[in-house]
C-alpha positions as YAML, in Angstrom:
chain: A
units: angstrom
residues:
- id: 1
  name: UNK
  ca: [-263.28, 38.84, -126.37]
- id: 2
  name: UNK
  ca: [-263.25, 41.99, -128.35]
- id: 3
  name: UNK
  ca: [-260.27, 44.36, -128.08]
- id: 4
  name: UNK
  ca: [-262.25, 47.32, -126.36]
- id: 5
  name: UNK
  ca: [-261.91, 48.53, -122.70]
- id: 6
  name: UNK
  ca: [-263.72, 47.16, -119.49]
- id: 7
  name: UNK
  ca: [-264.35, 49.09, -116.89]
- id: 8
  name: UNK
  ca: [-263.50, 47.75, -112.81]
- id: 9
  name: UNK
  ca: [-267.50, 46.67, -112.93]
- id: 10
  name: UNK
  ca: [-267.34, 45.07, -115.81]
- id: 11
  name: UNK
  ca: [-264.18, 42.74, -114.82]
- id: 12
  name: UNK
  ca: [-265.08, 42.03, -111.94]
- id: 13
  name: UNK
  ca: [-268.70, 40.37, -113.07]
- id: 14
  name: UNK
  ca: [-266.45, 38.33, -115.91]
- id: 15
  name: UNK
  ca: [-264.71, 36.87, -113.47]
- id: 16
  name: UNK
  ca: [-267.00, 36.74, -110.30]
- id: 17
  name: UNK
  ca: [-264.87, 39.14, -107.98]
- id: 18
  name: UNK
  ca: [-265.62, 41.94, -105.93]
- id: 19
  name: UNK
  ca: [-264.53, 45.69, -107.30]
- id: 20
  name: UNK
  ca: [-262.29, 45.56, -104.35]
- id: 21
  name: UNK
  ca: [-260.65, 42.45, -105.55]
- id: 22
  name: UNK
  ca: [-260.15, 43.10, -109.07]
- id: 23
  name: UNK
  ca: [-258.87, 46.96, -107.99]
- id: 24
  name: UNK
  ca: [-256.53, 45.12, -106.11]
- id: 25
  name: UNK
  ca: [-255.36, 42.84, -107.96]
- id: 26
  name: UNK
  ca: [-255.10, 45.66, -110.34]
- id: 27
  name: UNK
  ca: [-252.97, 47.67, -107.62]
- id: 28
  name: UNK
  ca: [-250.37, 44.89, -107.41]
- id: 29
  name: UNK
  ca: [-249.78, 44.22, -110.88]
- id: 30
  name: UNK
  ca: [-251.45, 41.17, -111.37]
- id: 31
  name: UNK
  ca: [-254.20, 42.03, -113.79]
- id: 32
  name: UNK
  ca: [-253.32, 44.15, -116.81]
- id: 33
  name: UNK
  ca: [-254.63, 47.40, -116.82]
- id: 34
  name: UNK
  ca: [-254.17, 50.60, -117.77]
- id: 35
  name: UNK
  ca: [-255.34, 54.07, -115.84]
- id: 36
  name: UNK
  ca: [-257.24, 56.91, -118.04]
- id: 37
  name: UNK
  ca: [-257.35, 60.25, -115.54]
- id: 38
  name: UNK
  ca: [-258.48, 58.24, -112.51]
- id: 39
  name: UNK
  ca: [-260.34, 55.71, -113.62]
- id: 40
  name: UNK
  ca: [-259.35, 52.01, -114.34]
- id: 41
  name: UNK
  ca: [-259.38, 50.31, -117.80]
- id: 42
  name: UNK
  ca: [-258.54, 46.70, -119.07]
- id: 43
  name: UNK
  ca: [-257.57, 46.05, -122.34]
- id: 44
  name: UNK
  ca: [-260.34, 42.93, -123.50]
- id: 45
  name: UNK
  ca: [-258.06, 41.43, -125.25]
- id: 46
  name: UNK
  ca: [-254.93, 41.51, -123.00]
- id: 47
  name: UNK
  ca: [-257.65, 40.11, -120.47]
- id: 48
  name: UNK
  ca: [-258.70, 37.18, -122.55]
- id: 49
  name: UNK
  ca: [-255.19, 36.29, -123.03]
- id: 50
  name: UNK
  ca: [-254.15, 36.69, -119.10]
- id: 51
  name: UNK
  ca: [-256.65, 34.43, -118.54]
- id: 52
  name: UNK
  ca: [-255.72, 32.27, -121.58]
- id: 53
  name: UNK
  ca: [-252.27, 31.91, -119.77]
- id: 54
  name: UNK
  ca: [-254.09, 31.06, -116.54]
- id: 55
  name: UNK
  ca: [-254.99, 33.83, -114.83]
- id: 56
  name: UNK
  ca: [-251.93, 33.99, -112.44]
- id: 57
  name: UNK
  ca: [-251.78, 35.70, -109.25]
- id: 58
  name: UNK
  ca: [-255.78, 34.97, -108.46]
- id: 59
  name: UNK
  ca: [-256.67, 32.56, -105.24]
- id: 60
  name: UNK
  ca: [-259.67, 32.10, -103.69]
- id: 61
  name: UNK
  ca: [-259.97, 31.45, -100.35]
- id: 62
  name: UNK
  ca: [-261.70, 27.88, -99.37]
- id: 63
  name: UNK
  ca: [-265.63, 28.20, -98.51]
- id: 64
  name: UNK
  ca: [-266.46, 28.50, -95.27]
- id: 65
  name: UNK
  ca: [-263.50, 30.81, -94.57]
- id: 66
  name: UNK
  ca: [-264.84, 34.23, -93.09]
- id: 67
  name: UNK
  ca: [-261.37, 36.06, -92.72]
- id: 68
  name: UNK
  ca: [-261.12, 33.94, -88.88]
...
């Protein structure tokens, strides 16, 4: 991956997540990311390399699973 900046849409189609999720996940530290004004950017490279390491902090919940 490139070393330019991905927007919230962007990361969240890489790695098959809702907005929400990846703004969260964002929120809490676990994906690297940086804020320009108000808006959300993410490093390619630093992403590539958090996923490299594997991606901590990311679990899916099992299929079927509606939020009970």
């Amino acid at each position: 991956m490139s070393n330019k900046f991905l927007q919230i849409s962007q990361v969240s189609d890489l790695l098959e997540i809702s907005e929400t999720t990846a703004r969260r996940l964002v929120k809490k530290g676990v994906l690297p990311a940086i804020r320009v004004g108000r808006q959300i950017r993410v490093d390619g490279r630093r992403l590539q390399e958090w996923l490299d390491g594997g991606g901590g902090g990311i679990t899916k919940r099992p299929s079927g699973s509606a939020g009970a």
